[in-house]
Every structure is written in C-alpha cells, then in structure tokens.
C-alpha angles and dihedrals in degrees: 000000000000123000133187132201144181124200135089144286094248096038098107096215094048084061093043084058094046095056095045091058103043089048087063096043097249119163099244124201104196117192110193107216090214103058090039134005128218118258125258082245092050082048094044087062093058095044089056086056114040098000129237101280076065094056100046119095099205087181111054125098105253087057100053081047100057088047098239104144102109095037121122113187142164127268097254092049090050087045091059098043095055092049085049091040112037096173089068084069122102109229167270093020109198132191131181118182098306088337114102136166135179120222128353113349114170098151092051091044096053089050085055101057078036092239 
C-alpha cells in the first residue's frame, strides 16, 4: 500500500500519521510542506472533497498572523493562498490512491490497511 502525506515534520499529527503507516509497513511518500508546498491542483483535490472551510486551519498561528480572521474569500482565492501559505492547512493531508482524509484519521486509516 502506498500513502502519501503532506504536513510537516513539527506538526504533532503529521507525525502521528508518519508513525501509523510505517508500523504497518506501509510505503510512505511524505511531502514536507515546508520544502516544498502542494500544488493549487493536489489541493484542489482535497477542496472537492471536504471543501475549503475543511482545509483551513483557523487556529493555527500563521493564520492569526496574516490577519485573516474576518476574510471571507472565494474558493479560488482560498485555493491560491494555501498553495502560497502551507502552514493555514490543516494537516496532515493523506491521500492513498482516491481515498483522502484531513487531520488526524485514524478510523478511516485503519479501514484502509484493512486492521
């Protein structure tokens, strides 16, 4: 089984991801958001899915330091400034073939390497 997941390495729940998959022996991509953040397409993928109000991580510290509280964009616009901003996601975001999942996941995770 191969899993991929952005996030990065002191997000606590990224971590949290990291070490579920490896204990049962699954092939992990990880994409540190740091060194390189996902593209506006890979986060697209998400948005269809969950939305972007899902993605968002309003409380995280980068947020609070952009002053973004009271914005209300579009989709698109949220779209761009996550590609451009990779600490508002929520994370980790994981993806295993069309399955994906924001945040910690464990139930769905567990459904997915079938233990």
């Amino acid at each position: 089984m191969n899993v991929q997941i952005f996030g990065i390495q002191k997000s606590a729940d990224t971590r949290k991801a990291l070490r579920f998959f490896k204990e049962r022996r699954a092939d992990v991509h990880f994409v540190d958001l740091k060194v390189r953040p996902a593209s506006k397409g890979e986060l697209s993928r998400f948005a269809q899915k969950f939305g972007v109000e899902t993605l968002l991580d309003r409380e995280s510290k980068r947020f609070r330091e952009l002053g973004l509280g009271a914005s209300h964009y579009s989709q698109e616009t949220w779209l761009d400034k996550l590609a451009e901003e990779p600490l508002l996601l929520r994370m980790p975001l994981v993806r295993q073939k069309n399955a994906l999942t924001v945040g910690l996941a464990e139930k769905e995770w567990k459904e997915w390497v079938g233990r």
